[in-house]
N, CA, C and O of each residue as an XYZ file, in Angstrom:
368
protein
N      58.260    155.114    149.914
C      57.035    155.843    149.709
C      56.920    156.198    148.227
O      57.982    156.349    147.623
N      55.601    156.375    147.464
C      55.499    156.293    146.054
C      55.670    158.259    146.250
O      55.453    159.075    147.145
N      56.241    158.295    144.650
C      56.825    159.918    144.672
C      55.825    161.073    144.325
O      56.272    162.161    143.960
N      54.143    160.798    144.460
C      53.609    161.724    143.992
C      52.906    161.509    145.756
O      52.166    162.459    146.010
N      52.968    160.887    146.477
C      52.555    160.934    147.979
C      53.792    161.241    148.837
O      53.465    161.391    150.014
N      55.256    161.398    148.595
C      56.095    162.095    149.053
C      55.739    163.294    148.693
O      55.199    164.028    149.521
N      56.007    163.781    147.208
C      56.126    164.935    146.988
C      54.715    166.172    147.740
O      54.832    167.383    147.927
N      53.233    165.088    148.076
C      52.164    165.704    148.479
C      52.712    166.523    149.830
O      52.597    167.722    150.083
N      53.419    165.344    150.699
C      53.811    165.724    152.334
C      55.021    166.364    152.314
O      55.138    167.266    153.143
N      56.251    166.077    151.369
C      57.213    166.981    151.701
C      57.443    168.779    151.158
O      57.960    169.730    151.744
N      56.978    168.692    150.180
C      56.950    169.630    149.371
C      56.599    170.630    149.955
O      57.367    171.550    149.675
N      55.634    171.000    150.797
C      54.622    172.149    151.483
C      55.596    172.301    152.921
O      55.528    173.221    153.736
N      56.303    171.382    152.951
C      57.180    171.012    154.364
C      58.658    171.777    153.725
O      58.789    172.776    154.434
N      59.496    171.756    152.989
C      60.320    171.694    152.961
C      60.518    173.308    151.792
O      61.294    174.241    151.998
N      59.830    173.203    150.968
C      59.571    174.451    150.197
C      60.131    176.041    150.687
O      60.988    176.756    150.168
N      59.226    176.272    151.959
C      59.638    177.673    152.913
C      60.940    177.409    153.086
O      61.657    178.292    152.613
N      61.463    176.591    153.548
C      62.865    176.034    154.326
C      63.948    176.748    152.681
O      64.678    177.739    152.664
N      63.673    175.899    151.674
C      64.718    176.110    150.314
C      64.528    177.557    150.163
O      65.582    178.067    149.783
N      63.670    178.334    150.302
C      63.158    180.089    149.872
C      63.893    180.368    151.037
O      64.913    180.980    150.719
N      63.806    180.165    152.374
C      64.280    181.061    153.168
C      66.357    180.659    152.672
O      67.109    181.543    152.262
N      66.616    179.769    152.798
C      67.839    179.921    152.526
C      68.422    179.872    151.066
O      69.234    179.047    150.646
N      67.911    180.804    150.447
C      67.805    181.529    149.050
C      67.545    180.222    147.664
O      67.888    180.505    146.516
N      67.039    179.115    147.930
C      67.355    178.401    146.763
C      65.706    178.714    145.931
O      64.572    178.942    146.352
N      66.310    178.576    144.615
C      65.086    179.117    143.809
C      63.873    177.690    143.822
O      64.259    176.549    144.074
N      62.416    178.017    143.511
C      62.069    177.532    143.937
C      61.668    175.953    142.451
O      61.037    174.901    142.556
N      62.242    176.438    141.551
C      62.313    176.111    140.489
C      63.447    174.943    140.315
O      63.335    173.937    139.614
N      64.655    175.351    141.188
C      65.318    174.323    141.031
C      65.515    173.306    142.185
O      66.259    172.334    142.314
N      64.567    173.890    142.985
C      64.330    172.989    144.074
C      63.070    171.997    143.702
O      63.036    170.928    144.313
N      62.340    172.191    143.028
C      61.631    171.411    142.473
C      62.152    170.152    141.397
O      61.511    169.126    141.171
N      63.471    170.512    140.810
C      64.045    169.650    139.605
C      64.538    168.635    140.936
O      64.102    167.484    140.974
N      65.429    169.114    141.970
C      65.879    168.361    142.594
C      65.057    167.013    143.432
O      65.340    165.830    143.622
N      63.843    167.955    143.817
C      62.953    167.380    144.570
C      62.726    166.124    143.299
O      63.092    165.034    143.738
N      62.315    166.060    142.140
C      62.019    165.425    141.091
C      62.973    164.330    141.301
O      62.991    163.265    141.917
N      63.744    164.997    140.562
C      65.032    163.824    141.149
C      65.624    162.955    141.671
O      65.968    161.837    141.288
N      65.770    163.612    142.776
C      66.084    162.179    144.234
C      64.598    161.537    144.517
O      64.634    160.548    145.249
N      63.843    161.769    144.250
C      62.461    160.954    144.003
C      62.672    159.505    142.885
O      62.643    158.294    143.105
N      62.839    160.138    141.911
C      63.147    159.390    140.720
C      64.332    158.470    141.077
O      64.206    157.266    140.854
N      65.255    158.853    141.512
C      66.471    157.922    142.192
C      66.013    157.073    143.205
O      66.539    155.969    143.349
N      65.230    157.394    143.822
C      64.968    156.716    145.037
C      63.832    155.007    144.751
O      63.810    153.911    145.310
N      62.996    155.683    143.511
C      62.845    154.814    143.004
C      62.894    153.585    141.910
O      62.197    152.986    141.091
N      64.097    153.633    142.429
C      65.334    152.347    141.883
C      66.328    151.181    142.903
O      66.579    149.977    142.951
N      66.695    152.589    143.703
C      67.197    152.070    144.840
C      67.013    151.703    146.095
O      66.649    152.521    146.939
N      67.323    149.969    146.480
C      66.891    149.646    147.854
C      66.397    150.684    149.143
O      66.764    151.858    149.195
N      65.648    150.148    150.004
C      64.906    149.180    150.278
C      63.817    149.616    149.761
O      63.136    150.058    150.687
N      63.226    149.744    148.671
C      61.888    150.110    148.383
C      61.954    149.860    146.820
O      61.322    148.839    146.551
N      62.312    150.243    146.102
C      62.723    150.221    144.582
C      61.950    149.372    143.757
O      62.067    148.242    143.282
N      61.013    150.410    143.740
C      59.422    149.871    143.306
C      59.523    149.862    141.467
O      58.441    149.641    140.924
N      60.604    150.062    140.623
C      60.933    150.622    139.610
C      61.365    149.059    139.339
O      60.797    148.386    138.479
N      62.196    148.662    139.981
C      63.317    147.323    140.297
C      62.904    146.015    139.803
O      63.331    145.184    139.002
N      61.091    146.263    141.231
C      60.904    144.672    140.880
C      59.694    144.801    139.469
O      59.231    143.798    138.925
N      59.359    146.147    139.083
C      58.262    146.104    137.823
C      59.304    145.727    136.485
O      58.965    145.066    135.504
N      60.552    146.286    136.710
C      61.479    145.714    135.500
C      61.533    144.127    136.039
O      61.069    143.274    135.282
N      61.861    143.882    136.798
C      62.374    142.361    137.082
C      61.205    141.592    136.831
O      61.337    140.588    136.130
N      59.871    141.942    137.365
C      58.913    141.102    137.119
C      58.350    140.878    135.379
O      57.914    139.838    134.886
N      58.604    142.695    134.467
C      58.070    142.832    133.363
C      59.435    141.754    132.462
O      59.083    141.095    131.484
N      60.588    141.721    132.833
C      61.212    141.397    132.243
C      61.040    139.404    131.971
O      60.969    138.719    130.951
N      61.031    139.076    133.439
C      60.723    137.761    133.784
C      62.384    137.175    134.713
O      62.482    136.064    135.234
N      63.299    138.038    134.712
C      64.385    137.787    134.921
C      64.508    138.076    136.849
O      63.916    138.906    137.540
N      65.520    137.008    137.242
C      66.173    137.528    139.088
C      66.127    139.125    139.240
O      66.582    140.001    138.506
N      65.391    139.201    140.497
C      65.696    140.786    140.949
C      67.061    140.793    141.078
O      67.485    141.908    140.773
N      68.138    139.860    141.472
C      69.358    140.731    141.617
C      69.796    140.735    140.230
O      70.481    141.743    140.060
N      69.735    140.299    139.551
C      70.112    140.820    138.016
C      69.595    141.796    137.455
O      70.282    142.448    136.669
N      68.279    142.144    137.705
C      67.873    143.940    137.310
C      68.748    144.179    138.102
O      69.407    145.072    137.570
N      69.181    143.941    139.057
C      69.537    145.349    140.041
C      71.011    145.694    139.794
O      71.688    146.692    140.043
N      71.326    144.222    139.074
C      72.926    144.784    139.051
C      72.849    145.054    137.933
O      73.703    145.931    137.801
N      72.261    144.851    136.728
C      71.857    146.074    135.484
C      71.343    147.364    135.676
O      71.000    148.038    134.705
N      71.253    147.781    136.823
C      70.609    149.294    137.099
C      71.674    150.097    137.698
O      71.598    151.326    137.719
N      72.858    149.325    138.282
C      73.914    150.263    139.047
C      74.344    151.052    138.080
O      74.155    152.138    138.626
N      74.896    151.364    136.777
C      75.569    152.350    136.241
C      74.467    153.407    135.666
O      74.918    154.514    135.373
N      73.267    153.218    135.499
C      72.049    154.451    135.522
C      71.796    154.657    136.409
O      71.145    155.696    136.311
N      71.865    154.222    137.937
C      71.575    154.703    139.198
C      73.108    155.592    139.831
O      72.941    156.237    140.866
N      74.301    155.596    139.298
C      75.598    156.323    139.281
C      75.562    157.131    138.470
O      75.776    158.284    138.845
N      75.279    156.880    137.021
C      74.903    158.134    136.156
C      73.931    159.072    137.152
O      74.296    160.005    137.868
N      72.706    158.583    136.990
C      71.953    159.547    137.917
C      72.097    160.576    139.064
O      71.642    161.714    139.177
N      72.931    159.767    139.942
C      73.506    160.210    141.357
C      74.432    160.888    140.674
O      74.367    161.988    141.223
N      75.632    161.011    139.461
C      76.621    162.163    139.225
C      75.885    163.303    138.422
O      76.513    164.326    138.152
N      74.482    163.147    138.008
C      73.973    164.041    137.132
C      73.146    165.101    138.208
O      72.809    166.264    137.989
N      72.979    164.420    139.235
C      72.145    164.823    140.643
C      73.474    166.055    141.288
O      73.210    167.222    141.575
N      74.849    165.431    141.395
C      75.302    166.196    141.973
C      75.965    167.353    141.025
O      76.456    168.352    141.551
N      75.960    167.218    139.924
C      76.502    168.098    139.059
C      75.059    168.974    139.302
O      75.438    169.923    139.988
N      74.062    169.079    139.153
C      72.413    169.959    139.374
C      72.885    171.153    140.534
O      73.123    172.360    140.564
N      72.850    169.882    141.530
C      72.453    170.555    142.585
C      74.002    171.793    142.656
O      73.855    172.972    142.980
N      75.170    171.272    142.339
C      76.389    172.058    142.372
C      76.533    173.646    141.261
O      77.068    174.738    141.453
N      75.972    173.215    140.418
C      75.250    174.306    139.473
C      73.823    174.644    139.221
O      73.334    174.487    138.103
N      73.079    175.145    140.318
C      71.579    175.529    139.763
C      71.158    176.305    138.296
O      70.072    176.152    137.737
N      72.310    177.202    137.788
C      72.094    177.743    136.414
C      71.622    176.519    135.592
O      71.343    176.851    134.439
N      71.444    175.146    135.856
C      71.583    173.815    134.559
C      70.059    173.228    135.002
O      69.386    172.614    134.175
N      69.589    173.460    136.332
C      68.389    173.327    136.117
C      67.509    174.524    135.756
O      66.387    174.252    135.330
N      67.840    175.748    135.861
C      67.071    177.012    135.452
C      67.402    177.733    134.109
O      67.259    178.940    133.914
N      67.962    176.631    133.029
C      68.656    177.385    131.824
C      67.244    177.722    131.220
O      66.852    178.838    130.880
N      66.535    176.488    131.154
C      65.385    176.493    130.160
C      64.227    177.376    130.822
O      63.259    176.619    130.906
N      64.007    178.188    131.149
C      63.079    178.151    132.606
C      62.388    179.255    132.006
O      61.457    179.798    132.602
């Protein structure tokens, strides 16, 4: 699903849920950002994937296996966030 028509349906869905079990709503939003942004890279949808592969002119599995260590960066920068909320609310 494209991330500004997720974020329309989940966001209003899931929002009350992060407030009631105390998460701020600020860094539930970075997160929400986030695994959005991750998601669009990674299979089965990875609409990011085939616009590099197509802009590039090169095999989708060769973007894709050029995308695994920014899609691991990502996913360890995701869990370092979510494990410290002070790092998404420094600037805030």
């Amino acid at each position: 699903m494209e991330s500004i028509s997720a974020m329309i349906i989940l966001v209003p869905v899931l929002l009350p849920v992060a407030r009631e079990i105390g998460m701020d709503p600020v860094h539930f939003g970075v997160m929400t950002v986030f695994n959005l942004a991750i998601g669009m890279f990674t299979p089965p949808v990875g609409a990011n994937i085939f616009v590099a592969s197509s802009i590039s002119g090169r095999p989708l599995h060769t973007v894709s296996g050029a995308a695994i260590p920014y899609i691991l960066a990502m996913l360890v920068v995701l869990g370092i966030v979510a494990s410290c909320p002070w790092l998404a609310l420094a600037f805030r």
